[in-house]
Structures are given as C-alpha cells and as structure tokens.
VOKOL-250394 format. One record per residue: residue in one letter; x, y, z of N, C-alpha, C in turn. Coordinates in steps of 0.2 Angstrom, whole numbers, padded with zeros to 4 digits, always signed. Layout:
// VOKOL-250394
AXYZXYZXYZ...
***
This chain:
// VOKOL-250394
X+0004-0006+0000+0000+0000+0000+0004+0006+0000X+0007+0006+0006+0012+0012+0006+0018+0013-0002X+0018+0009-0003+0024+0009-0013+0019+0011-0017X+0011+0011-0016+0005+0013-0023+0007+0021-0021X+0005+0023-0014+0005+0028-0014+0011+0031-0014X+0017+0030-0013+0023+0036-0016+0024+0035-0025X+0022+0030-0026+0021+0028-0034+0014+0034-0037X+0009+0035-0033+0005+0041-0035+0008+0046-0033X+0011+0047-0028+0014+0054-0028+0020+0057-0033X+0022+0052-0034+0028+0052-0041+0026+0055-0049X+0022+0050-0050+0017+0052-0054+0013+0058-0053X+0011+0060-0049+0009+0068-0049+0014+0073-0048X+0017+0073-0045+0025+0076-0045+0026+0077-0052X+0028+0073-0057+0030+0073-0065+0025+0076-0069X+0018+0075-0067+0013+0080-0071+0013+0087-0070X+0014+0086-0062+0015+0094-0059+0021+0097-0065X+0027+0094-0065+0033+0095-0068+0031+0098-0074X+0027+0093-0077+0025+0093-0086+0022+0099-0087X+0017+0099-0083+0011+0104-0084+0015+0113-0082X+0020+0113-0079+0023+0116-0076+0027+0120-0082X+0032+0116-0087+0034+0117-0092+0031+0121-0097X+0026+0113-0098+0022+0118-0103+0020+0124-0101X+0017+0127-0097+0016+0134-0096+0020+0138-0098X+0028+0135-0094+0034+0140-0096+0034+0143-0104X+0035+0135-0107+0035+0136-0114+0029+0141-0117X+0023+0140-0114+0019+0144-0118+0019+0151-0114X+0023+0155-0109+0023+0161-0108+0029+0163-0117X+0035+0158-0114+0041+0162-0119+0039+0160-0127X+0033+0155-0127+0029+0157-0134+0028+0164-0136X+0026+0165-0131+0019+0172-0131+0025+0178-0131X+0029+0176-0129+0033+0184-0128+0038+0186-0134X+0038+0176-0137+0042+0177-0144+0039+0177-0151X+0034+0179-0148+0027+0178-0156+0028+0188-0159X+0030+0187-0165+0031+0191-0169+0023+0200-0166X+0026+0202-0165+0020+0208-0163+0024+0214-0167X+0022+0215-0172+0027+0220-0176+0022+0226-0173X+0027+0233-0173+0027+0239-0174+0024+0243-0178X+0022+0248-0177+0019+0253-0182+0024+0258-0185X+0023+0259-0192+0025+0266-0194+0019+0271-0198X+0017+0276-0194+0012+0280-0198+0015+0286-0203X+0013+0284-0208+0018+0289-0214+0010+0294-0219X+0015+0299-0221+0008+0304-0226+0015+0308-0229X+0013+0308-0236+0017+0313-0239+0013+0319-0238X+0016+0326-0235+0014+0332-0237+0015+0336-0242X+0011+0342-0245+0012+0346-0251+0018+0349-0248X+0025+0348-0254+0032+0349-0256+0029+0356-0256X+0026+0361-0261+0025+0368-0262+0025+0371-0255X+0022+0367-0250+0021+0372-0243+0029+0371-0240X+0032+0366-0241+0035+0364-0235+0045+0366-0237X+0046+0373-0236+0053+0372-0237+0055+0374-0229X+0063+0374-0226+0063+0373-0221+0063+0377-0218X+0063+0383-0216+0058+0387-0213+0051+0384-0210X+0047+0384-0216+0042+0381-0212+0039+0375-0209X+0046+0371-0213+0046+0361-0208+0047+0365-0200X+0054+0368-0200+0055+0371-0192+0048+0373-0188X+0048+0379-0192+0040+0381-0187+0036+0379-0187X+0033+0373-0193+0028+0369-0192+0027+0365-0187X+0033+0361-0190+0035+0354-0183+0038+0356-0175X+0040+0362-0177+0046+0363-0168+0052+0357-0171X+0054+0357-0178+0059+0354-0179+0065+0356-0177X+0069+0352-0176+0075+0353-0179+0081+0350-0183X+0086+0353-0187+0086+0349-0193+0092+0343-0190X+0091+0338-0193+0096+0331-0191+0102+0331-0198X+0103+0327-0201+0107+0325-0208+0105+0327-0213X+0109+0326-0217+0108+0328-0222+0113+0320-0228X+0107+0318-0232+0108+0311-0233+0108+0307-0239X+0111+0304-0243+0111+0303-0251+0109+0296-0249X+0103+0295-0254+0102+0287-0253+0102+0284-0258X+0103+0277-0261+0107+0272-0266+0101+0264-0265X+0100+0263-0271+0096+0256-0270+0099+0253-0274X+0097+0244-0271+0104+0242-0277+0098+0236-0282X+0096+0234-0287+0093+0230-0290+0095+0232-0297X+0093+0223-0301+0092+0221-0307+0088+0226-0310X+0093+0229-0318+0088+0232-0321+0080+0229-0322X+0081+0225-0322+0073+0220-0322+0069+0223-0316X+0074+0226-0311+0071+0227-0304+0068+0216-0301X+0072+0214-0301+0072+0208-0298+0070+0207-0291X+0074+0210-0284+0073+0209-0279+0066+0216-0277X+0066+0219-0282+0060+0223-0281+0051+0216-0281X+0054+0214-0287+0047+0210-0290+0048+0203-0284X+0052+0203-0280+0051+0197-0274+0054+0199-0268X+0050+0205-0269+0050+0208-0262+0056+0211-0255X+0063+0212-0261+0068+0212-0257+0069+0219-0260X+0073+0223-0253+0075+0229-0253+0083+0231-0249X+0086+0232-0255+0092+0235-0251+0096+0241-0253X+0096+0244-0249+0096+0252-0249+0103+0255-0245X+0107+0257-0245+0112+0263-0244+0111+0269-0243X+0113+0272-0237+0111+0278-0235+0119+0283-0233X+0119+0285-0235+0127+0288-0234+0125+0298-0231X+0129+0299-0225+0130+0305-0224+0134+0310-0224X+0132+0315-0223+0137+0320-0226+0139+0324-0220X+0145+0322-0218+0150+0325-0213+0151+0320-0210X+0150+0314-0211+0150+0311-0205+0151+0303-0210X+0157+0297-0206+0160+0292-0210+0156+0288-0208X+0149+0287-0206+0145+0282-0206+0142+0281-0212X+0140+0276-0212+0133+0272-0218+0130+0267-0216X+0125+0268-0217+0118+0263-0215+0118+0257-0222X+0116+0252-0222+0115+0247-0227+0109+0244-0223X+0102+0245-0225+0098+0240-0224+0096+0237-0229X+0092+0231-0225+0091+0225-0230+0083+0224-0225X+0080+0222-0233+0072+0224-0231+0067+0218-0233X+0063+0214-0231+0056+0209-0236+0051+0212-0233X+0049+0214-0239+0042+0218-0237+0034+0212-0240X+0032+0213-0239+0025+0209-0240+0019+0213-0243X+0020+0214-0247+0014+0220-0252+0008+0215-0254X+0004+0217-0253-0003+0213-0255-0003+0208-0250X-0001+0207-0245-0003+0200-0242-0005+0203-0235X-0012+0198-0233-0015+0200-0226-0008+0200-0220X-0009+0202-0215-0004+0203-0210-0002+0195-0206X-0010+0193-0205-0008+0186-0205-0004+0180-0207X-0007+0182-0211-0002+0177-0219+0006+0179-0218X+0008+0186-0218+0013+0185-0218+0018+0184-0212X+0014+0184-0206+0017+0183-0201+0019+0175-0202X+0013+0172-0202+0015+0163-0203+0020+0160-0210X+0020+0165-0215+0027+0164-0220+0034+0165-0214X+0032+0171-0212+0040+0176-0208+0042+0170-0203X+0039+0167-0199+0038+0162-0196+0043+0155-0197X+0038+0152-0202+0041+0147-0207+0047+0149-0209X+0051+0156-0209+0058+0156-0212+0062+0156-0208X+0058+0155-0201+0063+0152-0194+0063+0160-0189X+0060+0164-0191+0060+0168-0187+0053+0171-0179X+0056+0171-0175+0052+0170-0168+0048+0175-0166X+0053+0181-0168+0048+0188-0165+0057+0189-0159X+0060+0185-0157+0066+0186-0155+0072+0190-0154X+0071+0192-0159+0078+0194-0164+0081+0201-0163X+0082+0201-0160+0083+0209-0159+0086+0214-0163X+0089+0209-0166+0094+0217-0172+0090+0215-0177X+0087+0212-0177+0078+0214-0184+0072+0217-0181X+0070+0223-0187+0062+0227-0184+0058+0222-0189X+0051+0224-0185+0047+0219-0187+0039+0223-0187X+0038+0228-0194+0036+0233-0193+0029+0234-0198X+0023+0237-0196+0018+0238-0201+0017+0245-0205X+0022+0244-0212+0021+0252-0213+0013+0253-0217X+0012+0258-0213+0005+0262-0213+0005+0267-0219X+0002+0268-0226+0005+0274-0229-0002+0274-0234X-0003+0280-0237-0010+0279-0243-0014+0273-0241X-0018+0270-0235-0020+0266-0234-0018+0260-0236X-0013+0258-0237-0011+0252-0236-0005+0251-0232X-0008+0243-0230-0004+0243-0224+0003+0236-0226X+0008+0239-0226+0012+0232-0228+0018+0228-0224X+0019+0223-0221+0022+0221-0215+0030+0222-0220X+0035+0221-0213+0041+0223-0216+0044+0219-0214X+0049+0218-0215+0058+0214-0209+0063+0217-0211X+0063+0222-0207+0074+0223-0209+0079+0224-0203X+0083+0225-0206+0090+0223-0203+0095+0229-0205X+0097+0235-0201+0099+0239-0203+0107+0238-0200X+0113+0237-0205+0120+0236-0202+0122+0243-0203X+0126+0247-0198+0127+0252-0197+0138+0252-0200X+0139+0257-0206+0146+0254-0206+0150+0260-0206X+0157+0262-0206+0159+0265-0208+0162+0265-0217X+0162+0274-0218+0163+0275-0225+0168+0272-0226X+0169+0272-0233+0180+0269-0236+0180+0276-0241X+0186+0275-0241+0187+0280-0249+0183+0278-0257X+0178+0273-0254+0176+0270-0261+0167+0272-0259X+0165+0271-0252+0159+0275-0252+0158+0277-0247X+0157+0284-0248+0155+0290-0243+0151+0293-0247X+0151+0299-0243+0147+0304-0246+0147+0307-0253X+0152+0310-0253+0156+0310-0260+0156+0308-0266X+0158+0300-0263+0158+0296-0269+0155+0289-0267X+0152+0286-0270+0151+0278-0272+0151+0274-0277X+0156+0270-0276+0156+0263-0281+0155+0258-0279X+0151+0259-0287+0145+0253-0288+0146+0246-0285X+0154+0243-0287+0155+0238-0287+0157+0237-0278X+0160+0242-0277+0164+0243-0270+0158+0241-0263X+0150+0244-0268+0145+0246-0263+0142+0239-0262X+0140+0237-0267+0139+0229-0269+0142+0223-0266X+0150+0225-0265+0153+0220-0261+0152+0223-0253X+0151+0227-0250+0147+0228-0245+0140+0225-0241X+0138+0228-0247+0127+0223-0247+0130+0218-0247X+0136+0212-0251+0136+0205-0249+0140+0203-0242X+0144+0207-0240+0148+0206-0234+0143+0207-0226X+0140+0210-0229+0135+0212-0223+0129+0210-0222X+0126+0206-0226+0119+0204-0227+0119+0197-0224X+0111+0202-0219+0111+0195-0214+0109+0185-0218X+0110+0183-0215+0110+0174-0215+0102+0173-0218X+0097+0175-0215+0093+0174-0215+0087+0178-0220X+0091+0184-0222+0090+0186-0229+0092+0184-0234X+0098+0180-0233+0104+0178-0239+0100+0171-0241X+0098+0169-0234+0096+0161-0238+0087+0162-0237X+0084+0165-0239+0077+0168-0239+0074+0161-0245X+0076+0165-0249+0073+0161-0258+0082+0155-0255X+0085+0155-0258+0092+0155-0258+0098+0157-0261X+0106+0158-0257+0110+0161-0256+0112+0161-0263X+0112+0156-0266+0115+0156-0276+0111+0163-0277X+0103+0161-0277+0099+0168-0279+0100+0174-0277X+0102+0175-0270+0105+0181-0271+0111+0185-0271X+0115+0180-0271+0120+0179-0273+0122+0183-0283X+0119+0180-0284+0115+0182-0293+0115+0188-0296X+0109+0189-0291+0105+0194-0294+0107+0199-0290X+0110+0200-0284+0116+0207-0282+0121+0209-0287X+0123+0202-0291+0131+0203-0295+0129+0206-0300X+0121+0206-0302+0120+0210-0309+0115+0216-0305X+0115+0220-0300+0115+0225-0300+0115+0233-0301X+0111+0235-0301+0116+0242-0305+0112+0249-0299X+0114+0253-0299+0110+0259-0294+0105+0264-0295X+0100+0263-0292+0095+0268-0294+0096+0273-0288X+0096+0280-0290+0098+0286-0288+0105+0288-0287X+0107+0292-0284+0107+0293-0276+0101+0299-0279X+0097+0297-0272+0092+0303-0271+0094+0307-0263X+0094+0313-0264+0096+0317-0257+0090+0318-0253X+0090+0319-0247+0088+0319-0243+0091+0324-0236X+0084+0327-0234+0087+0332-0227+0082+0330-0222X+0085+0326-0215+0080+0323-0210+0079+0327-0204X+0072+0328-0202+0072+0333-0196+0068+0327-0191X+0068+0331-0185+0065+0329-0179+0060+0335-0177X+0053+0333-0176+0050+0336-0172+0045+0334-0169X+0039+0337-0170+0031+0335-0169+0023+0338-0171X+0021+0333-0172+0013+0336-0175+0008+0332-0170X+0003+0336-0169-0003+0335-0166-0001+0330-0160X+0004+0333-0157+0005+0328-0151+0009+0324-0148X+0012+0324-0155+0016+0316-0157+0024+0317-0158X+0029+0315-0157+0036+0316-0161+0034+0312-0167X+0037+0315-0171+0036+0317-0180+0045+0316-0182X+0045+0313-0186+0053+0313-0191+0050+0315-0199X+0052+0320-0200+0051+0324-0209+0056+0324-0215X+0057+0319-0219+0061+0319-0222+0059+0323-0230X+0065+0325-0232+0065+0331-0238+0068+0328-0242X+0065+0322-0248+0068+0319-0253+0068+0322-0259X+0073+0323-0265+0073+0327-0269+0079+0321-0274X+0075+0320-0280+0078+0317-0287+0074+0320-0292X+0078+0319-0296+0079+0320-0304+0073+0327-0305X+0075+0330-0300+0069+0340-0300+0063+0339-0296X+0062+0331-0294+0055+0330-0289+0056+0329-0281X+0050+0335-0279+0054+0334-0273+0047+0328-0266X+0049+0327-0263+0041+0322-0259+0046+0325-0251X+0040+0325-0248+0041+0326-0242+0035+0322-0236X+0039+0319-0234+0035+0311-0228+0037+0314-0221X+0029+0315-0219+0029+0315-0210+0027+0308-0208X+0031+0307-0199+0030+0298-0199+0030+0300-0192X+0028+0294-0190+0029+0293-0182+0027+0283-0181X+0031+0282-0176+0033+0276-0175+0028+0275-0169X+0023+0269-0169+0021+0267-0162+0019+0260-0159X+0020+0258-0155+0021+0251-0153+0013+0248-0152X+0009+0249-0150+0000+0250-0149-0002+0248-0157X-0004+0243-0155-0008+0245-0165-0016+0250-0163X-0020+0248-0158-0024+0253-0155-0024+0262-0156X-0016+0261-0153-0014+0267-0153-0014+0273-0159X-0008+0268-0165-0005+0268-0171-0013+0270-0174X-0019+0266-0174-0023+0269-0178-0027+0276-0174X-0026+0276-0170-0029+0281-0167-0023+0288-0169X-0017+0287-0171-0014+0293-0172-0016+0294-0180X-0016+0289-0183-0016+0287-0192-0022+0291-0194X-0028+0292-0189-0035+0297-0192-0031+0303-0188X-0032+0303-0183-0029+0312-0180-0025+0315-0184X-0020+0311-0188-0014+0315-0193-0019+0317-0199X-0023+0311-0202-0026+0314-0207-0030+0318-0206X-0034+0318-0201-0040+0324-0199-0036+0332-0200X-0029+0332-0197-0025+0338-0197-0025+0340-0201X-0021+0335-0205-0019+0338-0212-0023+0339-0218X-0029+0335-0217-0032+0338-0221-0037+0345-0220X-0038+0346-0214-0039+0351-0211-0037+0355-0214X-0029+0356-0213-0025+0361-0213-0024+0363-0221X-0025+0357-0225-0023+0358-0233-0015+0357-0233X-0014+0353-0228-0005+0350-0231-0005+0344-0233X-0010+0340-0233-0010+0332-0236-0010+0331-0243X-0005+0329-0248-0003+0327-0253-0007+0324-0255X-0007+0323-0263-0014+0320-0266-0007+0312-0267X+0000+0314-0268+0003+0307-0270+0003+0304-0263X+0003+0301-0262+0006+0295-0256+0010+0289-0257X+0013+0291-0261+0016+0284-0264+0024+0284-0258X+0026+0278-0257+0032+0274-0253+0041+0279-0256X+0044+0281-0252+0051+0281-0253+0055+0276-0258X+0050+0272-0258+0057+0267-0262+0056+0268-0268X+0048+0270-0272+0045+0270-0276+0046+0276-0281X+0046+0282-0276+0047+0288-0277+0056+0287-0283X+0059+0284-0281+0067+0283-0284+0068+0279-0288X+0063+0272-0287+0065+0267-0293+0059+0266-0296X+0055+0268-0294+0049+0269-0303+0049+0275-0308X+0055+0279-0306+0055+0283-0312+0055+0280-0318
***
C-alpha cells in the first residue's frame, strides 16, 4: 500500500513538472510571437514645405543631411520578390547605413506573419524590426535589418562605387535574408546589380498633433516628396494617431494627393 502511494505521488509530482513546463514554454511562446510595430507615414504638399516652415511647423530641428542608393536588377528583380536594399550615406560624418528589407505587399498581416515564421523567425531577434508600414491606406508588414558601417574611400558621401557598394550589401547581409529564396539567388542577382539614384535627402525631428514626428525632404531628378512619420508600438494606438494626422492635415490643406512609398518615389521613375 504504502509503494502505490509514493508511486502516485511520483506520478503527480511529473505531471506537476509537465504541466509546469508547458506553461513556461507557452509564456516564452507568447513573448516570442512576432508583434510588429507601427510606422504611420503621409506625404505632405512639397510647395508648402521648405525649411523654414518644416521648423516652425513641426518645432523641428534639422538632423542629416543624406544621399540614398538602392541596389537591383535592371529587371528590378529583388523589387518583384519583395527584397529591398538600400544605402544611406551622410554628409560630414564616416558612417553608412545598409539595410536590408522583405516587405509583403498585398498580403494579409496574418499570412505574412506565418510565412515570416516558417523562415525560422520567432519575434526574438533583436537586431531585426518587425514593422507595419501604414501609408495611402495600405498597410504592408516589413523585416529589416539595418548594419550600421563606416565610410571607405570607395563609399561615402562624395563618392560611391558601384562595385565597392555591392561588395558591401554581400559582406553584410544578414543569413537569413541571404538564404530567404536561396544564397546562389541572391548571390546572382546582387552581382547583376546596377544603382537607382542617389536621391538626397534632409531629416528633421519634431512633432505634429502631439506626437514626435521625423520629416524627411527627398529630392531626385527635380521631384521633390516630403514624408511625415511617427513610429508606435500600440496598434490601437497607431490607428488612433493614423486618423488624427489625417484629420489635421487635411484640415489644414498640407496632405498630398501622391502618397506613394520612398522606395518607389526613386525606382519607378
């Protein structure tokens, strides 16, 4: 008698254990499940906005000053399957940005999450943003990876070569971008490469209707677009600032009739 029951208390002991696990595991499921971020974005009318009145508008003040570089197949290859990689170079300063981007254009939020998923990604990953850009009512998930580098004599401000930049994009691009589709493939279609832009750019920091605001002044080939944004973790939230900006600005007659994406602004010319 006495051996059934420390044989039942053993046996409850282990379920205790089991069941104990399992919760663990399903809290650090929960805390690793993909919960991307918001970006709320609106082009304003370029003719109101030179900078004088971004400053007074926004309570800005002005940040960098910025040349930026995308790199794709003339076919635009990694445009047409969703990859984006982009070079940001500034001026006075030996840094450069290189991100690397998968966007999801047309696909529900959920769907893309269980793709993101499936490519081994947790929600964990700290040097990946995992992001909802909000813009002309469309809303498109995103995942990038921004490697911060410094300049060479081959790409700065100044100057950039094509080949120099490119051997860059493949030195620095992360694993999990590289084997996406797979590493031959991109491997490929980087080496046949060529550059759209440099488009310039002037970035401030301020705020509208409440909010800290970042305004950037993009200007190519004589076109100039000018994008207010605000970043926020809340999707509740994010939509609640996403009608108040528009209320404002329509209001006020600064909302742009273009709302087209910065990427598009430079490589669909």
């Amino acid at each position: 008698m006495m051996n059934h029951v420390k044989k039942m208390a053993l046996q409850l002991t282990l379920m205790g254990v089991v069941l104990l696990c399992i919760g663990v595991m399903g809290v650090t499921q929960a805390k690793a499940a993909i919960e991307p971020g918001h970006e709320i974005k609106y082009n304003i009318k370029s003719e109101l906005f030179n900078e004088a009145n971004i400053l007074s508008t926004f309570s800005a003040t002005k940040k960098d000053e910025v040349k930026i570089y995308y790199f794709d197949t003339a076919s635009k290859n990694f445009q047409t399957a969703d990859y984006n990689n982009r070079l940001r170079v500034y001026k006075g300063s030996n840094k450069i940005d290189i991100t690397y981007k998968k966007r999801f254009l047309n696909t529900p939020l959920e769907e893309a999450l269980a793709i993101t998923e499936s490519h081994g990604f947790t929600g964990s990953e700290s040097n990946y943003k995992f992001e909802l850009d909000i813009k002309g009512g469309n809303r498109t998930f995103t995942i990038s990876r921004k490697e911060s580098l410094k300049a060479t004599s081959k790409v700065s401000y100044d100057t950039v070569d094509t080949s120099a930049a490119k051997k860059l994009i493949l030195d620095n691009v992360p694993k999990k971008i590289l084997n996406w589709d797979s590493a031959a493939w991109y491997n490929d279609t980087l080496a046949q490469a060529v550059v759209y832009g440099p488009a310039t750019a002037t970035t401030y920091k301020g705020s509208y209707a409440g909010y800290e605001a970042d305004i950037e002044v993009w200007n190519y080939q004589g076109e100039i677009m000018v994008e207010l944004s605000t970043k926020e973790s809340d999707a509740a939230k994010a939509a609640s600032i996403e009608q108040q900006w528009q209320d404002h600005l329509q209001t006020a007659g600064y909302l742009s009739a273009d709302q087209r994406g910065k990427t598009a602004f430079v490589m669909d010319k």
